[in-house]
C-alpha positions in Angstrom: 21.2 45.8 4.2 18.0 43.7 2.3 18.4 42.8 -0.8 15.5 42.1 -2.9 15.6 40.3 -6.1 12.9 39.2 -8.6 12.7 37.6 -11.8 10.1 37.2 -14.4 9.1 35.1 -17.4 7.1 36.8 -19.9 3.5 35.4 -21.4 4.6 34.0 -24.7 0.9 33.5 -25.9 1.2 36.9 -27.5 4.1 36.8 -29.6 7.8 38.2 -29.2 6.8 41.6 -30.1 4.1 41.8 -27.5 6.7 40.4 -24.8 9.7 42.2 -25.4 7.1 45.5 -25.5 5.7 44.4 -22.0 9.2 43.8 -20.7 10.3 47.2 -21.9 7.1 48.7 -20.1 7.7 46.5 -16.9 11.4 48.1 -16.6 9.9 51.8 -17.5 7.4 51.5 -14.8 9.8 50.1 -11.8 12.6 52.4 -13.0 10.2 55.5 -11.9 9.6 53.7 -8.7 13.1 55.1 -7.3 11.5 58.9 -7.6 8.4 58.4 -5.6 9.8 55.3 -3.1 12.5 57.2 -1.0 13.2 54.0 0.7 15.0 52.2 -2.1 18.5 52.7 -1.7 19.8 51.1 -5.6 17.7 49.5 -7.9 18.8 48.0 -11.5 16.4 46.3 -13.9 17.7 44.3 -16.3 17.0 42.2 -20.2 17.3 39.2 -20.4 20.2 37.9 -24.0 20.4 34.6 -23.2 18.7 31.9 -25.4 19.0 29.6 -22.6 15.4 27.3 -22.3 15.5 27.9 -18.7 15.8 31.5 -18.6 14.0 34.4 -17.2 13.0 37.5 -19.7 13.3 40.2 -16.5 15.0 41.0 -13.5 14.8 43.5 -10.6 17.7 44.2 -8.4 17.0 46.5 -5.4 18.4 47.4 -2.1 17.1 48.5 1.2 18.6 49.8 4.3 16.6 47.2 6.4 13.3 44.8 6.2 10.8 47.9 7.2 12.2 49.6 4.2 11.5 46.6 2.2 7.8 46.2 3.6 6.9 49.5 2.9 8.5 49.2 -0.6 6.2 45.9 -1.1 3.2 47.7 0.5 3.6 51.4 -1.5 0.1 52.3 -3.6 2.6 53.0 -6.4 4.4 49.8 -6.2 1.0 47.9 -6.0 0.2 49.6 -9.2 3.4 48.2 -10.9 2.7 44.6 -9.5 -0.1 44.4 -11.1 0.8 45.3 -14.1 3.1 42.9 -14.1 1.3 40.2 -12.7 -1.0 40.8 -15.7 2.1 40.0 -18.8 3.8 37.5 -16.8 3.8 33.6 -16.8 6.3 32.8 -13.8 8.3 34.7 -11.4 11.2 34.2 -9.0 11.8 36.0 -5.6 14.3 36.0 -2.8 15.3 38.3 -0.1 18.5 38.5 1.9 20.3 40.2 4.1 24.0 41.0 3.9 
């Protein structure tokens, strides 16, 4: 099993409002990724509560039966659609993938 895991720190140049709006979208838009990407097996997006300095605002949790799986996940149209959404509110992100 591959697990994928990504975190994200929201632009802060716009205001709370406008980040905790695009982190709402960012959440909406990978959630409907599970009915159009058969190959991921469990995904959970999560909100970031802590007040911690060092914190990240979002985080994807997702599983896949193997790294093909996971490359065709990365590679989708759909997913590539989400990215760059993303890659367009975001100031840093985290990634790691493993397998158990």
């Amino acid at each position: 099993m591959i697990k994928h895991i990504v975190m994200w720190k929201m632009k802060k140049d716009r205001g709370a409002a406008d980040s905790a709006m695009n982190a709402l979208e960012i959440k909406k838009r990978l959630e409907r990724l599970t009915s159009t990407i058969i190959e991921i097996k469990a995904m959970e997006v999560g909100m970031n509560f802590s007040s911690a300095e060092k914190a990240y605002d979002v985080i994807l949790y997702t599983e896949f039966s193997n790294k093909k799986d996971l490359e065709h996940y990365l590679n989708n149209p759909e997913h590539v659609k989400v990215k760059a959404y993303i890659e367009s509110v975001i100031e840093d992100k985290a990634i790691i993938d493993f397998e158990v």
